[in-house]
N, C-alpha and C positions, 0 to 999 in steps of 0.2 A: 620508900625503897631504901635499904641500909645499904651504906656507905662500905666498900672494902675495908677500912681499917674495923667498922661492926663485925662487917664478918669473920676479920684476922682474930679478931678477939674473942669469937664466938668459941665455947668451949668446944673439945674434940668432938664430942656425943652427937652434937648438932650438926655438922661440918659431913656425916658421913650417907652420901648419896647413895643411890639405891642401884640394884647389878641392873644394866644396862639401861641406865638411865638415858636418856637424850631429851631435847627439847625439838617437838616436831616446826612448829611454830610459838608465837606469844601463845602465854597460859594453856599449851596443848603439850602434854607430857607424854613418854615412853617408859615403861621400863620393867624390870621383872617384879617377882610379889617381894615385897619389902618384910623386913623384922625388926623388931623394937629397937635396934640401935637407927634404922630407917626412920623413926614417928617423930622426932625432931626437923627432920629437913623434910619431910610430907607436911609439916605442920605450915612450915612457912613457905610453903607454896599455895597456902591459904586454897585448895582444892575445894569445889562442888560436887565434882563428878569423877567417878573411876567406872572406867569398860572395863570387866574380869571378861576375857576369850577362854581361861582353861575350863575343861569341865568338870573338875571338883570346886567348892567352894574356898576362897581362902579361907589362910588359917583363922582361928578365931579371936588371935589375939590380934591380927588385920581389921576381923569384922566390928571388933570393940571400936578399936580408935575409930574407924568409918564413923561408927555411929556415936562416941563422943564428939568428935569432929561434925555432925552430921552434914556429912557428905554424900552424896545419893549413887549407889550402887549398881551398874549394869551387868545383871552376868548373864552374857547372851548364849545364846543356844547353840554351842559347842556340845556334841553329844557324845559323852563317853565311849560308844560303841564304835566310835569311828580308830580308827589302829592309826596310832600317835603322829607313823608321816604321813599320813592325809591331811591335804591343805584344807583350809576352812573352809566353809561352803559360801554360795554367793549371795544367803539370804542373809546370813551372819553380817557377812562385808558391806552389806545396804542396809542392816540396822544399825552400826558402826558409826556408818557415812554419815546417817540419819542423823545420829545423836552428834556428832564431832562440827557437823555444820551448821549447831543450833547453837549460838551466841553465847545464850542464855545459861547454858550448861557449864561455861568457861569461868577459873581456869578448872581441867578436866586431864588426867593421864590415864592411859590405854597399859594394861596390865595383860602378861599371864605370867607364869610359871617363871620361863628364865628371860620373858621379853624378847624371844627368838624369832619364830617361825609365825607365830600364830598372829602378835602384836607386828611383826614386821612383813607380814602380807597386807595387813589393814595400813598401814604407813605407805606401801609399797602402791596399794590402791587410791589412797588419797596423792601420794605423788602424781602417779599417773592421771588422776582428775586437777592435777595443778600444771598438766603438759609439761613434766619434766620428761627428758628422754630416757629409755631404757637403760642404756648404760649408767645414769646416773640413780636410778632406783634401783639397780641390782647393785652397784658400785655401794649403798648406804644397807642395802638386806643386806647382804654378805658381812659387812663390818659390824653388823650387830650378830649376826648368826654363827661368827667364827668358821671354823673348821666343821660345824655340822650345817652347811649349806645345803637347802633341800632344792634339786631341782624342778620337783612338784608345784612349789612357792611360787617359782619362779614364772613360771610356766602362767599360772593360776591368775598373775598380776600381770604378766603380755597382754592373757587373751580378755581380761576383764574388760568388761564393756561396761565403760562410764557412761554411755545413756541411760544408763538404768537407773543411776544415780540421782535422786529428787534434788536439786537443787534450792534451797527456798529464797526467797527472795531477799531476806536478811541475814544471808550468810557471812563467813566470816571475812573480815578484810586482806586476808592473805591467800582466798581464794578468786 
């Protein structure tokens, strides 16, 4: 683990985190799709796994570093034909879950587009499976969503039914 003066020192290029970044838990990451001045600090988060939710592929100078990095790739079945404020669907959110409560996959960030709606309904759903209360998982959507808060999302993460959610038995320690 490098020390704050490492990182004071670290040149700018390195230093510069990715739009709407967050840290959901240990090695479980947020945030929008990243661009070359990103591949520095994606690097030292020493990443196995990325969840893409949008449903174009990223760009490919994304897909390169992945796969210099070889870091193993999700891009789950977000389906283009769906009209852009449609929440994700609940098959998506249970292969999400699937993949985020499997140890083994860490450390791992959850990607789309701008890190908004789509990554923070998946957030929004693992809070809700960690029994945070509502106010405080619309209180953290919203401050990643800004001013284009959907209340579709919101909605989507009330009514989700965390039994659905396979549990495994070596899940992670902050569940």
């Amino acid at each position: 683990m490098s020390s704050l003066v490492d990182d004071i020192m670290m040149p700018i290029y390195m230093r510069f985190s990715l739009f709407n970044f967050g840290m959901i838990e240990e090695d479980l990451y947020r945030s929008g799709q990243p661009n070359e001045l990103n591949f520095p600090f994606l690097e030292k988060l020493g990443l196995k796994t990325v969840i893409w939710l949008a449903p174009e592929e990223p760009n490919q100078r994304f897909l390169d570093f992945i796969d210099d990095q070889d870091i193993h790739l999700y891009h789950l079945g977000v389906v283009s034909s769906m009209n852009a404020w449609d929440p994700i669907t609940e098959e998506v959110v249970l292969e999400a879950s699937e993949l985020v409560l499997t140890p083994k996959n860490y450390p791992m960030i959850v990607m789309c587009n701008l890190g908004r709606h789509r990554t923070g309904t998946i957030v929004g759903c693992l809070r809700k499976l960690q029994r945070w209360n509502l106010t405080s998982i619309f209180e953290e959507y919203r401050r990643y969503a800004g001013p284009k808060v959907r209340v579709l999302n919101e909605q989507f993460i009330e009514l989700f039914d965390t039994d659905l959610v396979r549990v495994p038995i070596d899940h992670p320690k902050w569940l």
